[in-house]
C-alpha positions in Angstrom: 31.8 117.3 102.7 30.5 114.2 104.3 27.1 113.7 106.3 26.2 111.3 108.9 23.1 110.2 110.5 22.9 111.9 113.6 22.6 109.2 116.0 18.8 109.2 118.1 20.7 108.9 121.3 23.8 109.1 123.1 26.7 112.0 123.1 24.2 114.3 120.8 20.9 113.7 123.3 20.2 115.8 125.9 17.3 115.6 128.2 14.8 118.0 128.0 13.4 120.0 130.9 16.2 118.9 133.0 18.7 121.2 135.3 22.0 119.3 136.1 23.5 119.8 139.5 26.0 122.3 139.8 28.2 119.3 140.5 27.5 118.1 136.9 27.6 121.5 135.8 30.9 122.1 136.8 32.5 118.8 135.4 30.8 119.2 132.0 32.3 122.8 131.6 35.3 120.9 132.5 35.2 118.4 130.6 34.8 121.2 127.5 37.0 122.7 128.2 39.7 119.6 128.5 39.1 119.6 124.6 41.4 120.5 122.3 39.0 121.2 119.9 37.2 124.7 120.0 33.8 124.1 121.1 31.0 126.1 120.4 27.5 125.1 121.8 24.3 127.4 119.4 21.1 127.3 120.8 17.6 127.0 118.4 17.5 130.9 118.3 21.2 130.6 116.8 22.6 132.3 119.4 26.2 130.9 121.0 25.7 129.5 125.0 29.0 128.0 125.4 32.6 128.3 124.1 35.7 127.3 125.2 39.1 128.5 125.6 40.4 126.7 122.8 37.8 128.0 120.3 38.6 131.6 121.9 42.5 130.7 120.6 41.6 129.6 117.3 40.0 132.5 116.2 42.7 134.7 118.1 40.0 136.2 121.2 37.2 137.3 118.5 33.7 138.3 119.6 30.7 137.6 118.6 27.2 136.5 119.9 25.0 134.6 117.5 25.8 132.3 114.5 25.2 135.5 112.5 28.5 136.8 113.7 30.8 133.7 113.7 29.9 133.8 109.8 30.8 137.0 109.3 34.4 135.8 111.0 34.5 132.7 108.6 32.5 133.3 105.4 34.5 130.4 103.6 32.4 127.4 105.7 29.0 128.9 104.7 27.9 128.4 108.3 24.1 129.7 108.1 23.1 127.6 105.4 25.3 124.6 106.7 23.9 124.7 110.4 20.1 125.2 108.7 20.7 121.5 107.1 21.8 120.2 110.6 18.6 121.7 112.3 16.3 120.2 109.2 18.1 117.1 108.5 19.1 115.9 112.4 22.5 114.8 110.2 25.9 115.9 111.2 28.3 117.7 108.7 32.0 117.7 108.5 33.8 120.1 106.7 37.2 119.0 105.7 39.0 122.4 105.0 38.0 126.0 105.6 40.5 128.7 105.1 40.6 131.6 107.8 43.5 133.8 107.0 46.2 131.5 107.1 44.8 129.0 108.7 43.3 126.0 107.7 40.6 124.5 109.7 38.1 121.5 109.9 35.3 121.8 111.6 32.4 119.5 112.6 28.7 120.6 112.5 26.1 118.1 114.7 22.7 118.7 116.2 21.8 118.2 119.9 17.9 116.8 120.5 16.3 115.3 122.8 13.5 112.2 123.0 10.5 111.6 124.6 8.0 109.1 123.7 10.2 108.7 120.4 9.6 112.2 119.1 13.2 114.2 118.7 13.2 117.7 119.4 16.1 119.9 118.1 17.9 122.2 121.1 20.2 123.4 119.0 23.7 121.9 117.7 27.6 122.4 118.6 30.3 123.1 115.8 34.1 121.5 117.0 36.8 123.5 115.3 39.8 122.0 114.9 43.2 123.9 113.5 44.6 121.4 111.2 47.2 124.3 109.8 50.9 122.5 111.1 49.5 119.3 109.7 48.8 120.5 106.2 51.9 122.3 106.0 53.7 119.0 106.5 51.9 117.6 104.5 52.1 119.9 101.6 56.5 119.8 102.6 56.7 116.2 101.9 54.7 116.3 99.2 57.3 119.0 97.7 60.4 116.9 99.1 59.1 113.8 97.0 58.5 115.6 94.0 62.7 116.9 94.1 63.8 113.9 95.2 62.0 111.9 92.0 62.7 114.0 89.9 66.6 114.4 90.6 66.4 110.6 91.0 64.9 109.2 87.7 68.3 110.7 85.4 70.8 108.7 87.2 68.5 105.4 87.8 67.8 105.7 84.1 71.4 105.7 83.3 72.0 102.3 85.4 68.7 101.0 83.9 70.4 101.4 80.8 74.3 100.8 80.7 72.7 97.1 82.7 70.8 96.1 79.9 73.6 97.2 77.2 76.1 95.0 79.3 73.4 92.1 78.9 72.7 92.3 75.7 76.2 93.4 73.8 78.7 91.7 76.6 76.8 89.2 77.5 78.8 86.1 76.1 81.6 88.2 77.5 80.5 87.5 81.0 81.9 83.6 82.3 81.4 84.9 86.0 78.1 83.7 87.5 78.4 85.6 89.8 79.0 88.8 87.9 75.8 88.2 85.9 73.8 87.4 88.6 74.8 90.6 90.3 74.2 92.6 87.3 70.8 91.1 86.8 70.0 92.0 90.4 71.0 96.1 89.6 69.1 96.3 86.4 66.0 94.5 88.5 66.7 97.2 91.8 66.8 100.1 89.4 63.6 99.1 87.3 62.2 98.7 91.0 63.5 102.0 91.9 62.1 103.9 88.6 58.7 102.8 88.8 58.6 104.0 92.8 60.1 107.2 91.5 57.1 107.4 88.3 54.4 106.8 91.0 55.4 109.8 93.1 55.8 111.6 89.9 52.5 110.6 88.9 51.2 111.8 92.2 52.6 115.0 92.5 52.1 116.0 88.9 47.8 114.5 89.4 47.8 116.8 92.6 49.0 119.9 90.8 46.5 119.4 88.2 48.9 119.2 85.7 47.8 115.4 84.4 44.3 115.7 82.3 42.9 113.0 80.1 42.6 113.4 76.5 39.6 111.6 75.6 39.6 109.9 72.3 37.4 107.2 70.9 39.2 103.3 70.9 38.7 99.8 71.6 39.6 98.6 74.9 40.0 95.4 73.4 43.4 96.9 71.9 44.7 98.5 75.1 44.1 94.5 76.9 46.1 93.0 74.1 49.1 95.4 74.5 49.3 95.0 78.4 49.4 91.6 78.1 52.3 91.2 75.6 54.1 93.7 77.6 53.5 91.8 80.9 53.7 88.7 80.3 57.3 87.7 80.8 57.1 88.9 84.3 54.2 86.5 84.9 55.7 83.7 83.1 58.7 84.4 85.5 56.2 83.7 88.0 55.0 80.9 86.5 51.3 81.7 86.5 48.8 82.8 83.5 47.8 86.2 82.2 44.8 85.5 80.5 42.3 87.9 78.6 38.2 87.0 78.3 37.4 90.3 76.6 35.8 89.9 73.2 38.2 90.7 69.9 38.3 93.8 68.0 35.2 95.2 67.0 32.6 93.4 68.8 32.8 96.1 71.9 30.9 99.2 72.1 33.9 101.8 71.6 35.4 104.0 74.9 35.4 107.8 75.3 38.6 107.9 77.6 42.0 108.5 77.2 43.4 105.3 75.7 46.9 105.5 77.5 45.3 106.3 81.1 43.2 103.3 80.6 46.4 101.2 79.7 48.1 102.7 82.9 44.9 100.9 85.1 44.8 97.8 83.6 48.8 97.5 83.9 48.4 98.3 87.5 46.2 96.1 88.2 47.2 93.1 86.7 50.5 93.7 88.5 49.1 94.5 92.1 47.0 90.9 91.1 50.2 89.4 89.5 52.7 90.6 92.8 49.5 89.1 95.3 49.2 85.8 93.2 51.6 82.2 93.7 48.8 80.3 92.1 46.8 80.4 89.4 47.1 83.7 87.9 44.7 86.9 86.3 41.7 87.2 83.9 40.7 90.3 82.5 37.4 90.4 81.1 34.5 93.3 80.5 31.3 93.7 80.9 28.6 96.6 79.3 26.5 98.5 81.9 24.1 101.1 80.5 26.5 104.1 79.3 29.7 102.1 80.7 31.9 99.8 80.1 33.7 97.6 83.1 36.9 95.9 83.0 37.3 93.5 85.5 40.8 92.2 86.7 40.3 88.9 89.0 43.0 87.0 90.3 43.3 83.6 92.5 45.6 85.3 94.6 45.8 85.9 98.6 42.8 88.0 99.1 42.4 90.9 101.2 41.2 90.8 104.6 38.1 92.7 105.5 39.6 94.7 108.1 42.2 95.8 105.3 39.7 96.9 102.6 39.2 99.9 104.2 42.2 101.3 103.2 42.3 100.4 99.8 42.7 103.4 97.2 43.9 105.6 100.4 47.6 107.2 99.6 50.8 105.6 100.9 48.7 102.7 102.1 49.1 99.6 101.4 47.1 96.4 103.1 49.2 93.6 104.7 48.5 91.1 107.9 49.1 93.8 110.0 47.4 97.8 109.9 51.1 98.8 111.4 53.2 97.4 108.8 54.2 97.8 105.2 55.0 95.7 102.4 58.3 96.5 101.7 57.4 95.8 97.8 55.7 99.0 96.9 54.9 102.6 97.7 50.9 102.1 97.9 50.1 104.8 95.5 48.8 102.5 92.8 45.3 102.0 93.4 45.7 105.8 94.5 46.4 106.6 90.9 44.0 104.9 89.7 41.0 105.8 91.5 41.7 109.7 90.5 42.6 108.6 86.6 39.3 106.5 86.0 37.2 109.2 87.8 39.2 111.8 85.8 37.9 110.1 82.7 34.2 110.0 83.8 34.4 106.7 85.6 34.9 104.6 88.9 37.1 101.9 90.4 35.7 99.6 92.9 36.6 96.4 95.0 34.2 93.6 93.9 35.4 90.8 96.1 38.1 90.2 98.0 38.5 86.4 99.7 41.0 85.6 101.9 43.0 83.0 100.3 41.2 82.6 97.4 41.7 86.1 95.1 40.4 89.6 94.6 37.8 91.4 91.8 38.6 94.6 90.9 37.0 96.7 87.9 36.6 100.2 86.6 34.6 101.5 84.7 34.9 104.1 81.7 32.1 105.9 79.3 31.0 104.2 76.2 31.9 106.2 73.2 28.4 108.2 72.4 27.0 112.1 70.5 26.6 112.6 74.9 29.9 112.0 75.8 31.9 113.7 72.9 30.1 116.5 73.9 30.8 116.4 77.3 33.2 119.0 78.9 37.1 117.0 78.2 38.4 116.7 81.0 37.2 115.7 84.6 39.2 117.1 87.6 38.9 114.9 90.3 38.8 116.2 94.0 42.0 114.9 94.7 41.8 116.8 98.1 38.7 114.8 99.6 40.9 111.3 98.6 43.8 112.7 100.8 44.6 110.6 102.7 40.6 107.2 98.1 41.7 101.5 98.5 45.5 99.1 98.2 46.5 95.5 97.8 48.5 97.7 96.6 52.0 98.9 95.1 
């Protein structure tokens, strides 16, 4: 649930004291009822003035009279108490999903006021209703279809993974055709490619379900750097750019309270969404102690992200390129997804430091120091994974 200032004038200002024309009258019932939103207008006594045929559908021709009654319709929003902190607060509230029977809705709380000699007076506020049912159920369908369709994929792209690299490494002097090794290098490459797309929807779907917790144990992130950069570090020398690590050596860090192979899994993305954006130059890793946490950066020299692209970074299936209506072909933009829901399922965040065009990107996340506190806490954070449908991507 997100609130917004109300803004002091504009769509939410009326004028006080003022009749319109019937003219005006009639082109702003009009206008109302042109929405396809239902619209529902409640006065300071909380009782309904206007409605419109749309909100009538919605809520399949129900009556009522007062705010009173609309709750007793919908007791899932909370209405009262929600339209109470519009009145006090002059802030709009949107509520992303309330159930009513098998319906899921949104709807959109804001309070109507007027000014004079810069004192706002509240008139009363409007709810928009908006059936967001079809949409959800699409949604939730393709979620499903991707979920089969990994997991019926990953057993045969395994196999190819597999009898590829056997035929490099046991038949390998075997092979005199160029061509033929060429062309099975470029299958065991496509089906890596093709297996870690199909472990990032699996990842998804299983995060979604609930079925992916962290096991928080205490370890050294200092460890977890080392062993991503062993394992990565043939792809970046194929790239011909440098991997290294600033973080201190074992045993001069304050210890993590996280789950040691989730952690892994954010670095490793990172470094290769920095890695995959990077010609020149190449990545540091590097740390930094704040308070009760513990940061690991990941900055590259890389091609930046423009500003009008960061919004979408940790959002699902997006990914940011020169252009808001194209893809990079490269990756499913579900890794900064992932990560954003596994560092704040472990108690932490994941931001965007910087972002340059041209010149690189900062990223970092941060995890709990091990502490008496944080052993304590409750093990495992659940993340609202629903309110980061659709949470940032350079992204693969």
């Amino acid at each position: 649930m997100n609130e917004q200032q109300a803004p002091q004038q504009g769509a939410q200002t009326m004028a006080a004291g003022t009749a319109l024309p019937v003219e005006e009258q009639v082109k702003l019932r009009a206008a109302i009822e042109s929405m396809n939103l239902g619209f529902l207008y409640i006065d300071v006594a909380e009782k309904i003035s206007v409605r419109n045929k749309v909100f009538g559908d919605i809520f399949a021709g129900k009556e009522f009279d007062d705010l009173a009654g609309f709750a007793q319709i919908l007791p899932t929003a909370n209405l009262p108490a929600q339209f109470r902190r519009v009145a006090s607060s002059m802030q709009s509230i949107d509520i992303a999903e309330a159930m009513w029977g098998e319906k899921v809705l949104h709807i959109y709380l804001a309070p109507v006021s007027t000014w004079q000699e810069e004192h706002q007076t509240y008139l009363g506020g409007i709810i928009l209703v908006e059936d967001i049912t079809e949409a959800k159920m699409t949604e939730r369908s393709r979620d499903e279809f991707l979920s089969i369709a990994s997991h019926e994929l990953r057993t045969p792209l395994t196999v190819i993974q597999g009898n590829t690299s056997l035929l490099q490494d046991l038949y390998g002097d075997q092979l005199k055709d160029e061509n033929i090794v060429r062309i099975i290098a470029d299958i065991h490459e496509s089906s890596q490619h093709l297996i870690k797309i199909v472990n990032d929807f699996l990842d998804v779907s299983s995060i979604e379900e609930g079925n992916v917790l962290s096991r928080p144990e205490e370890f050294d992130v200092s460890q977890v750097v080392e062993r991503v950069i062993h394992e990565m570090q043939p792809a970046i020398n194929a790239k011909k750019i440098y991997l290294t690590s600033e973080v201190p050596a074992q045993g001069v860090l304050p210890k993590l309270w996280a789950d040691a192979d989730r952690t892994k899994q954010i670095i490793y993305n990172l470094v290769d969404n920095a890695a995959k954006f990077t010609d020149q130059g190449g990545v540091t890793i590097s740390t930094k102690v704040e308070q009760e946490m513990l940061r690991i950066v990941v900055s590259d020299t890389g091609k930046g992200i423009p500003e009008s692209s960061q919004k979408l970074l940790f959002h699902k299936f997006q990914q940011v390129s020169d252009s808001l209506l194209t893809r990079d072909n490269s990756g499913t933009g579900l890794g900064l997804y992932i990560c954003r829901i596994l560092a704040q399922q472990m108690g932490g965040d994941i931001k965007l430091d910087s972002a340059i065009e041209g010149k690189g990107s900062v990223f970092s996340f941060s995890l709990p120091i091990a502490s008496s506190a944080t052993r304590q806490a409750a093990p495992v954070v659940k993340p609202d994974v629903q309110a980061q449908i659709p949470t940032t991507t350079e992204a693969s």
